[in-house]
N, C-alpha and C positions, 0 to 999 in steps of 0.2 A: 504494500500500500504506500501509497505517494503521501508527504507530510503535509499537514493542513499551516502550520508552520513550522519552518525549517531554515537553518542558518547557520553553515560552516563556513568557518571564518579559514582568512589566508593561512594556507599548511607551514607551517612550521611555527606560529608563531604562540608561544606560551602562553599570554596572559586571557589567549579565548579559547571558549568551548565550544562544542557543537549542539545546537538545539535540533529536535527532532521530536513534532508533535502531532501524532495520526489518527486519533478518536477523538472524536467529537465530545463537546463539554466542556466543563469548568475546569481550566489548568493554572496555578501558580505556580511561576518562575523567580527564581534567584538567581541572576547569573551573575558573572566578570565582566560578561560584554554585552549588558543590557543599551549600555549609549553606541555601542557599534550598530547592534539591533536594530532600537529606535531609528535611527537615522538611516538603515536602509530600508525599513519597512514603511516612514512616511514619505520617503522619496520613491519609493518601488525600486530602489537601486541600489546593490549591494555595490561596497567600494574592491574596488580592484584587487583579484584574485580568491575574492571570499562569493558566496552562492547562498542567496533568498530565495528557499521553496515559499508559497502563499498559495493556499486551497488547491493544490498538484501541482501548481505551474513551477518550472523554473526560472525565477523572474528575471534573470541576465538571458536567458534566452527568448524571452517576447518581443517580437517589435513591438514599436512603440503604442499603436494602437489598439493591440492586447493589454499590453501596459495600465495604461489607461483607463482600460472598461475593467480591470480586475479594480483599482480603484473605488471604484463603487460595488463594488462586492465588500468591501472590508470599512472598519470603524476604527478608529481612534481618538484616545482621548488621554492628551497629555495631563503630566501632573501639574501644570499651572493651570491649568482646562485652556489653554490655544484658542481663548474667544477673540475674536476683533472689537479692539477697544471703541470706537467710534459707533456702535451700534449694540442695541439695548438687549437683554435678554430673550426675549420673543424674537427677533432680530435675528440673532446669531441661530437660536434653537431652527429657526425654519428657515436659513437661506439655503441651504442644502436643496431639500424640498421645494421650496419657491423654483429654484433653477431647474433643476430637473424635472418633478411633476408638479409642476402648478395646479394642476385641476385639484390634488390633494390638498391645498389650502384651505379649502371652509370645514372641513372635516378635523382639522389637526390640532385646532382648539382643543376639543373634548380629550386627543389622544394626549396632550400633552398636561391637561389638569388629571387625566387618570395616574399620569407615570408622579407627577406630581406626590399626587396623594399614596400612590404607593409606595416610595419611596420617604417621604415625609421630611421634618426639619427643613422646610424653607418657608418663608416670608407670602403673604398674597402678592404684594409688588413687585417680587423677584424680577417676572419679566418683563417690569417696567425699568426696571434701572442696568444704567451702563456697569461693566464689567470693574472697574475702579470702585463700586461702590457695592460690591460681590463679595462676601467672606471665600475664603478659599473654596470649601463644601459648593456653594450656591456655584462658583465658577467651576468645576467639576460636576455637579447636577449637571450644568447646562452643557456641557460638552456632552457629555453623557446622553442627555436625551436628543440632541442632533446627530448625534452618530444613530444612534436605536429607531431613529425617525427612517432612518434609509435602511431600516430589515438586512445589516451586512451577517453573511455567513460566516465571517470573521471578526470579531469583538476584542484588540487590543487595548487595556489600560496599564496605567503607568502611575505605579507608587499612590493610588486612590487613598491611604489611608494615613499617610504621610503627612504631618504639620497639622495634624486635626484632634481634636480630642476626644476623650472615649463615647459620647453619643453619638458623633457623627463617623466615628471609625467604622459603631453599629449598624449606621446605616448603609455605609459604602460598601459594608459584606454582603450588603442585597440589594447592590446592583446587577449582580450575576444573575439569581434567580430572576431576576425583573428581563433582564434580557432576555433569558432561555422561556420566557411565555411569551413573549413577543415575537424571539426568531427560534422557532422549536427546531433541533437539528441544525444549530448555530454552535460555534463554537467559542471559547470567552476565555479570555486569557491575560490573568493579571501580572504584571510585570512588579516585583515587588526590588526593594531595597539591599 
């Protein structure tokens, strides 16, 4: 079976490992080379002489336009939540969506007070305020549910429970399950420290 993610780094070199993850489900990682990782999994581009499997593909071997459309097959959601400052929380959660299926707009209200309330610990105004005025939690919420909004069969997070304190650590352990009912047969994968 082909890795759902996968990533061996440049041969010889010590301080990485090799990731290799083939079943579906909720995976937590520790590694060495988690920042090698990240950075070719949000570029789709491993660096030179190392190889990014993502959902079977070998992503040094796609052109570009496979590239691309695996993009939207996958999620992420950094540990600062990677919101764009200049726009509000409702904003960042649905530009995703806006671009790609607009028709989905009048519908994603309700989706987005359900993940809301399922999840829980944020503010009514949340998605009225800019990312500056976001607790950490609130700007990883919202990353979170813009990824989850576009159904990826891949689900990478990164140190979720990092600089937060013990209620919201609680909540950020079910973000997992919150995903896995949304994308059943998705796969979630937290990147921890």
């Amino acid at each position: 079976m082909s890795a759902l993610l996968g990533y061996e780094p440049v041969p010889g070199e010590e301080t990485s490992e090799r990731i290799w993850l083939e079943a579906p489900g909720t995976h937590r990682l520790a590694t060495n080379c988690r920042q090698e990782l990240l950075a070719a999994f949000s570029d789709m581009r491993p660096r030179q002489g190392a190889r990014l499997y993502v959902l079977g593909a070998d992503v040094g071997e796609l052109p570009e336009r496979e590239r691309v459309a695996l993009l939207g097959r996958v999620g992420f959601v950094p540990a600062h939540g990677g919101l764009i400052s200049s726009l509000n929380g409702w904003e960042n959660v649905t530009l995703p969506v806006a671009y790609h299926s607009p028709q989905r707009l009048p519908r994603l209200q309700d989706e987005v007070q359900e993940m809301m309330d399922d999840l829980g610990g944020v503010d009514d105004d949340l998605l009225a305020r800019l990312p500056e005025e976001m607790t950490l939690y609130e700007k990883r919420l919202c990353a979170y549910m813009r990824s989850v909004l576009e159904k990826p069969r891949l689900m990478v997070v990164e140190s979720l429970a990092l600089g937060l304190g013990p209620t919201k650590r609680r909540r950020t352990a079910r973000f997992a399950d919150a995903y896995h009912a949304r994308c059943p047969g998705g796969t979630y994968v937290q990147l921890d420290e």
